[in-house]
N, C-alpha and C positions, 0 to 999 in steps of 0.2 A: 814157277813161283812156289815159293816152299808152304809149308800146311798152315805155319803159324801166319803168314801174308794174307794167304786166303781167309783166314779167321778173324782177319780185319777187316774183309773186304764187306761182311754183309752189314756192320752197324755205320760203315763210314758211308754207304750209301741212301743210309736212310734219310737224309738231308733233303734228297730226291721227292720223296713224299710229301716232305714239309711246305716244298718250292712250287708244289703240284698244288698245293693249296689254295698256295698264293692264290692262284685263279680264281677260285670257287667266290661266291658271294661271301662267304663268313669269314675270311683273313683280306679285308679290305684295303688296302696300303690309301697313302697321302701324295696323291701324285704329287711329284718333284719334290715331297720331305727331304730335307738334306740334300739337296740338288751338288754344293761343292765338292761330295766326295766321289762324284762323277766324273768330275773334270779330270784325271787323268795324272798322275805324276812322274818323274824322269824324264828328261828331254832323248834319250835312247829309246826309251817304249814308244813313246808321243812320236820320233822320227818315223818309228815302223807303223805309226798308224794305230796305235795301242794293243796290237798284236802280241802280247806278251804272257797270254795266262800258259800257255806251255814252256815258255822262257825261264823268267821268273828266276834269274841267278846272278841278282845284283842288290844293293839294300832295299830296291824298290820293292822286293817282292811279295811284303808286309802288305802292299796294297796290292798287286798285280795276282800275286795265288802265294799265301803265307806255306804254302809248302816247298816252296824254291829258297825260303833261307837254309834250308838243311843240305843244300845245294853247296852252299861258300863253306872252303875249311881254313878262311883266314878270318880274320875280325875285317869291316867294312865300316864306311862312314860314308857318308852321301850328301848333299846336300842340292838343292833347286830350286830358283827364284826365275819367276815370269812375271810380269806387267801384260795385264788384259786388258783388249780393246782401248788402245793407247796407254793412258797411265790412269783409266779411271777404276782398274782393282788389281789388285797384287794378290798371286797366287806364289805358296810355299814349300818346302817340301825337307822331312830331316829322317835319315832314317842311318839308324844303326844296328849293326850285326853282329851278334859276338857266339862262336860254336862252345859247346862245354867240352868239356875234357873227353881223350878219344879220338879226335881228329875227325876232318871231314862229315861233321855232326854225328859219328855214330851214336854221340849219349846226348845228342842232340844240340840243337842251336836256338838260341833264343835274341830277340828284335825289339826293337823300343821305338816306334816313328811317329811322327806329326804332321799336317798339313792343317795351314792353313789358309784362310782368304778372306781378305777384307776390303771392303770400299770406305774412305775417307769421307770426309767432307758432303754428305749427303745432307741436302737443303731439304728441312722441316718445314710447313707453310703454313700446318693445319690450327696452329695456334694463333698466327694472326690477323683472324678476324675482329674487330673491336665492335661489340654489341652496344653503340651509342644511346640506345632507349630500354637496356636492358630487360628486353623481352624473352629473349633464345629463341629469336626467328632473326635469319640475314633479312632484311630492309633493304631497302631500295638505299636512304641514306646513313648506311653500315659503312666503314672502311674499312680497307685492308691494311694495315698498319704494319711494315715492311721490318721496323725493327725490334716486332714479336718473333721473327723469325728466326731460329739458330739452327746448327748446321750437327748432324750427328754420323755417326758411323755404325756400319755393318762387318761386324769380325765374328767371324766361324772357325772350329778347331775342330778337328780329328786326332784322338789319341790312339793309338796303335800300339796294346802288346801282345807279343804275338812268343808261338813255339812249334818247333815242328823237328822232325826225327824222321830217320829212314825205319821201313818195314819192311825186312826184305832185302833181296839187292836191287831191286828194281820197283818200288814203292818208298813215295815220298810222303806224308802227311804232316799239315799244319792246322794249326786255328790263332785265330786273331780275337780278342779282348776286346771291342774297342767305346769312346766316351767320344759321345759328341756333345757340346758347348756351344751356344752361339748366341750372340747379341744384335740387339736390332732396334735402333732409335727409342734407350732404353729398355727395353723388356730382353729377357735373359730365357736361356732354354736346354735341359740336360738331359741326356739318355743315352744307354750305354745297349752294346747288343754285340753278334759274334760272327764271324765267316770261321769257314773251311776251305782247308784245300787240299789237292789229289795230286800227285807228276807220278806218270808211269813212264818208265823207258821201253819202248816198243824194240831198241838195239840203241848202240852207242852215239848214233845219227839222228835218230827219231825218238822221242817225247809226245804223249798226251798229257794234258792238263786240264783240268775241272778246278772252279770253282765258286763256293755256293754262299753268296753274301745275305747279312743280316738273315741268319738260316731260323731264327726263334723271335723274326720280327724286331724292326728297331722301335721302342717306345720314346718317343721326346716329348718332355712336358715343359712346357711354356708358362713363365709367370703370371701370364693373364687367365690363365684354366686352361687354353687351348691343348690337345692333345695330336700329334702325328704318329703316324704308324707307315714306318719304311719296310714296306714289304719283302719277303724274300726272292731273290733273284740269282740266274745260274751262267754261268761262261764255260765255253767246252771251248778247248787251245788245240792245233798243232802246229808240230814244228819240224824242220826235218832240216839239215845241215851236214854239207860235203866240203871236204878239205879239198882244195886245189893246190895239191903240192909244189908242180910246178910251175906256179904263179906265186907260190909263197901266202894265198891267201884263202879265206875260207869267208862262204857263204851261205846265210841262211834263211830260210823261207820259211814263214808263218800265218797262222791265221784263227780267227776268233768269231765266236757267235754267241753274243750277249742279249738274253731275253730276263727283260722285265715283269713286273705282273701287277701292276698300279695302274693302266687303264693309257699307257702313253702312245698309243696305235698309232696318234696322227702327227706325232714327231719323230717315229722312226723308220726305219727303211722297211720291213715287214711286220703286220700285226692284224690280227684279229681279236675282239672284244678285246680281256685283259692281259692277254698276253703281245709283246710286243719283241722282235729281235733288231738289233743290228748286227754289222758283217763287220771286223777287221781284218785288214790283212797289211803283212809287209815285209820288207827286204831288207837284209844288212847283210853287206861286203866289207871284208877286214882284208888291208894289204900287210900281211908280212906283221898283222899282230899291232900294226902303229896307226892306221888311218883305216876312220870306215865311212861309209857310206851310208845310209840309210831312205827310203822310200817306205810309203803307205799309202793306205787307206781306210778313213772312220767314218765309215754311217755314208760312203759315197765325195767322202771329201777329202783328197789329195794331203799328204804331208812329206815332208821332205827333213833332210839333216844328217849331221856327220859328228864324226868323233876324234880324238888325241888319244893315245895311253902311253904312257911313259915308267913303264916297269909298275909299280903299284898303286900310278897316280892317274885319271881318267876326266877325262873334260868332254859333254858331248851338246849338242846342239842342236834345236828340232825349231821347224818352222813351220805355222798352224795358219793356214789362209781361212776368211770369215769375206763372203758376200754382200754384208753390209756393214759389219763392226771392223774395226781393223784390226788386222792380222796380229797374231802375238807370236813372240821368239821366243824360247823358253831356252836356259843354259842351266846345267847341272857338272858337279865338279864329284869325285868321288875317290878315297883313298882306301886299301887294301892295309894292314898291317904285316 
């Protein structure tokens, strides 16, 4: 690694400390604050089980680790529509890439994406109660008067801009911008906050990836006073992939460990007090460049799916099973320029 690499390596790490915080009692996060931008985006990542922060070399990377757009030296366009747990939420996904002059991001590459998610039709009830003796105590002869009731919606956005450049021949670095927005049986809510990202190439097979979300804290403030605070959190990726020449196909194998620090110990696979990890891991097999395969696993639960590419045009398909809600498909279609 050359001198001027190294001389980035000690302020890009300081992230680390921040994330170290997280834990302590005085950087207190909002358990599940902004829960949507969890969920996961691409149906290519989502196939391998969200195993992608050492990946990270498609538009999705804005979300996955913003240091993998410096990865693409074409322009990209992305796009991904899923229906959860039947058709009662729609989840979204747009992401665009475009390198600046130089090629191959040397003078860098910069990202513009969005996700969203919304539920429809959410039935209100709290207003129809009719106070017949206007006291503001429910009575015994109170009714519930059915056509107080109206019907509202839940729509959340993620704004993503993002930039990221090589350091080095073998350091990557990003950060992402990003604006969250969300609505909720009227009442409105904004706050904006930043990730980083890391991809070191260990050799031309193998990839680490770091990345250290909402690193200065997400602030969202809600129209009613309410205030949340999404704490900072870290994912350490690898990846490693070998050419099967004569199979005409290549395959690669990855894996992630995503810890939290907002107090989620009894929803995830490992945790103690405020800190909390889960495990990804997964598989994708390309035959001959045109059909792949894909296998995972998130937090202990199986995913599956595959893919098309057709010169600079790419359709892929991930399949996300749920023990009690039903299962969601998720398809993403994505062009290369």
């Amino acid at each position: 690694m050359s001198a001027r690499a190294r001389a980035w390596l000690i302020p890009l790490f300081l992230p680390v400390g921040l994330c170290a915080m997280a834990a302590s009692p005085a950087v207190s996060g909002t358990k599940y604050a902004a829960e949507f931008l969890r969920i996961g985006v691409g149906a290519r990542a989502l196939g391998m089980g969200g195993a992608f922060t050492a990946i990270a070399d498609d538009a999705t990377a804005a979300y996955w680790n913003p240091a993998g757009i410096a990865r693409l030296d074409r322009p990209e366009l992305l796009f991904q529509h899923a229906e959860q747990f039947g058709t009662l939420a729609t989840h979204d996904y747009f992401g665009y890439v475009q390198p600046l002059m130089g090629g191959a991001g040397n003078s860098g590459t910069v990202g513009f994406s969005a996700v969203r998610f919304g539920v429809d039709n959410i039935l209100v009830t709290k207003d129809g109660w009719r106070d017949t003796n206007n006291n503001g105590v429910v009575d015994e002869g109170d009714v519930i008067d059915t056509s107080l009731f109206r019907r509202e919606s839940d729509t959340e956005w993620g704004i993503f801009f993002t930039y990221a450049r090589p350091i080095g021949d073998r350091l990557r670095m990003g950060g992402n911008l990003k604006v969250v927005r969300q609505g909720l049986v009227g009442n409105t809510s904004f706050g904006m906050g930043a990730d980083l990202g890391l991809l070191y190439e260990l050799r031309r097979d193998a990839t680490l990836g770091i990345k250290f979300s909402d690193i200065t804290t997400t602030q969202i403030s809600w129209d009613t006073g309410t205030r949340e605070v999404v704490s900072p959190s870290i994912t350490f990726g690898a990846q490693w992939t070998r050419q099967l020449a004569g199979l005409r196909s290549q395959i690669t194998f990855a894996a992630d460990i995503a810890t939290t620090f907002d107090g989620r110990d009894t929803a995830s696979q490992f945790g103690s007090g405020a800190a909390a990890s889960d495990f990804q891991g997964g598989m994708e097999y390309w035959f001959s460049h045109a059909v792949a395969l894909r296998f995972g696993t998130n937090a202990g639960t199986w995913t599956g799916g595959g893919g098309l590419r057709y010169r600079a045009f790419e359709a892929d398909y991930a399949f996300l099973p749920h023990d009690e809600l039903q299962n969601t498909h998720r398809i993403s279609a994505s062009v290369r320029f």
